[in-house]
Every structure is written in C-alpha cells, then in structure tokens.
C-alpha positions as CSV (number, residue, x, y, z in Angstrom):
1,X,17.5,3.1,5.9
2,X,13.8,2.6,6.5
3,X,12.5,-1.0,7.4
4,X,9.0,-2.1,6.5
5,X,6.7,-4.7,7.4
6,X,2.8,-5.2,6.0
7,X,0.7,-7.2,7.7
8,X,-3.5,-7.1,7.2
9,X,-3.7,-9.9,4.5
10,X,-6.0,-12.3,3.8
11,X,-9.2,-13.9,2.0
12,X,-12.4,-12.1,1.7
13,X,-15.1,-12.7,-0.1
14,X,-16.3,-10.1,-3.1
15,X,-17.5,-7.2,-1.8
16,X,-15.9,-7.3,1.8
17,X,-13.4,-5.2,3.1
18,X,-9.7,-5.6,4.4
19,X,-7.4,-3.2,5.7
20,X,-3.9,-3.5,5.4
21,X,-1.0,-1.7,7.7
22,X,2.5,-1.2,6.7
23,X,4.6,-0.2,10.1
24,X,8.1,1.1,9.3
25,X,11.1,1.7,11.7
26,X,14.8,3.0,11.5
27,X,14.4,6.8,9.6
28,X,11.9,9.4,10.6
29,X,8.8,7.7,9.1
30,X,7.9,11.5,8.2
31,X,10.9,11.5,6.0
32,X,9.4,9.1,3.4
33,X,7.2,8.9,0.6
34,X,4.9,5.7,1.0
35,X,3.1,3.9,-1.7
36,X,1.5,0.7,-1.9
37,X,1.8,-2.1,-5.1
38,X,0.5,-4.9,-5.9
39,X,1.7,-8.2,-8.0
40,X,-0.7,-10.8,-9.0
41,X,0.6,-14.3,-10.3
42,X,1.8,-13.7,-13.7
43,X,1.5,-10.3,-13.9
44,X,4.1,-7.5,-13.3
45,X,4.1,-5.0,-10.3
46,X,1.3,-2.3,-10.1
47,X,0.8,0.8,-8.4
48,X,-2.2,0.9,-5.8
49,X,-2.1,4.2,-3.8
50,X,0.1,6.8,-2.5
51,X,0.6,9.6,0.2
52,X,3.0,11.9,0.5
53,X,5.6,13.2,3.4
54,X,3.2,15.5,4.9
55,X,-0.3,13.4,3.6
56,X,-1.4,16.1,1.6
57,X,-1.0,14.3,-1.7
58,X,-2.4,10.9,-2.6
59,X,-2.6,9.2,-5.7
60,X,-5.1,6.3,-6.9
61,X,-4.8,3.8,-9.5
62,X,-7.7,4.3,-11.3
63,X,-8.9,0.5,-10.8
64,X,-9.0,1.3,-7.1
65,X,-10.2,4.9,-7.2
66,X,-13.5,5.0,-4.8
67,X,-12.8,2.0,-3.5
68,X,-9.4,1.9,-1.6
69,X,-8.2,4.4,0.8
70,X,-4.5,5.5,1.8
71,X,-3.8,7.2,5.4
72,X,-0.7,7.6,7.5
73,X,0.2,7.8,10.9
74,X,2.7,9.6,12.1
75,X,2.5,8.9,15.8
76,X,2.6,5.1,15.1
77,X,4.7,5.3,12.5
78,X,2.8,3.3,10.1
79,X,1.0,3.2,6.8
80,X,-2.4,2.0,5.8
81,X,-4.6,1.0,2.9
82,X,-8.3,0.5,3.7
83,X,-10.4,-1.5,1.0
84,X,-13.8,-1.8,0.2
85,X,-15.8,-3.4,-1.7
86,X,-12.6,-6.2,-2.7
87,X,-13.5,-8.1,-6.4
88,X,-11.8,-11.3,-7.2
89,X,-9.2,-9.2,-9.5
90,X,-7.7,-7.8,-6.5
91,X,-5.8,-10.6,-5.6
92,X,-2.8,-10.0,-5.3
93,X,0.8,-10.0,-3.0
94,X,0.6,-6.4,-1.8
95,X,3.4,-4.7,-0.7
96,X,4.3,-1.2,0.7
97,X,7.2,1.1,-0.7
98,X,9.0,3.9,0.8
99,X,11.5,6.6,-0.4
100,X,12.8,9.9,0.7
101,X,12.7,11.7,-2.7
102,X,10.7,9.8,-5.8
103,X,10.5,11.5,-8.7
104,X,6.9,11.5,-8.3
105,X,4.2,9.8,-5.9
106,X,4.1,7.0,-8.2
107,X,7.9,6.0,-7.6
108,X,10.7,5.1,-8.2
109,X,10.5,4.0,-4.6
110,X,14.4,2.4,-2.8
111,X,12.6,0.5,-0.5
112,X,10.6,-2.5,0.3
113,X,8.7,-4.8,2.6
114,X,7.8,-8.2,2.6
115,X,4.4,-8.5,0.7
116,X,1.2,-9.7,2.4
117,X,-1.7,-11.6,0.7
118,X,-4.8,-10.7,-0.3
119,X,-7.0,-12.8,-1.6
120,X,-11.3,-12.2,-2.9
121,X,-13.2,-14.7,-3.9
122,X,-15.7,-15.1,-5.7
C-alpha cells in the first residue's frame, strides 16, 4: 500500500498561483501512477493532471491545459501540481491518486489522500 498526504491549499485571488504537493510513503513511490482530481461542492470528481511511473507521460484536463503543471520527485518522494493563473471555477477539494497499474493515466486509480482546499476568488 501507498499512503498519501496533499498539503499546498488555500485561497488566492484570480489570477494567482498555488502549488500543491502530494508526499506519499510505504511502496516505492516510483512504482505508482500519480494523478490529481478535483471535487467542487455539488459536482462529481474530476480529473486535473497526470504523470506517469517514469514522468514521461502527463495528461491535462483540457480546462487546466496551459495553466497547471504536474512534476514528480523521486528523491522526495512526492508529487506536485503547480497552478497559474487560478479563476474562481477552480475551487475545489483537490486530491492526489496513486496506482501501480491504471488502465490509463486517467485512472482507475486504488488509492487516495485526504483532499486539500483550494479556493480563488473573485
């Protein structure tokens, strides 16, 4: 199993920039597929970003293309999702994913971590 804490959250204003981390311990962190989604109130859960084992594949949502970017760290064992230019309709509870063998970058990912939050205002 592969534990996994975010932490970076918090309010911005439109425009600003926030970058989250997602630091994961217990399997090799190289083992894992890492993605980040994001759930705002009354909405379902969406898929942000992700990178592959190696980092050589990443994936965008196409509301984030441009704007967000998705790196890993092997040394540190940790995930992270830089984001620029933040609008309002990014608020959201963002949380990372992990899994050894999705069927594709976009998931289905087995595990989970808390959720931080993000909020832009206007």
């Amino acid at each position: 199993q592969v534990q996994l804490v975010e932490s970076g959250g918090g309010l911005v204003q439109a425009g600003g920039s926030l970058r989250l981390s997602c630091a994961a311990s217990g399997r090799t962190f190289s083992r894992y597929v890492m993605g980040w989604f994001r759930q705002a109130p009354g909405k379902e859960r969406e898929f942000v970003a992700s990178i592959s084992r190696s980092g050589g594949s990443i994936d965008y949502a196409d509301s984030v293309k441009g704007r967000f970017t998705i790196s890993r760290d092997m040394n540190k064992n940790t995930m992270y999702l830089q984001m620029n230019s933040l609008k309002p309709e990014d608020t959201a509870v963002y949380y990372c994913a992990a899994d050894a063998d999705p069927v594709s970058l976009r998931g289905p990912y087995d595990y989970w971590g808390q959720g931080t939050q993000v909020t832009v205002s206007s």
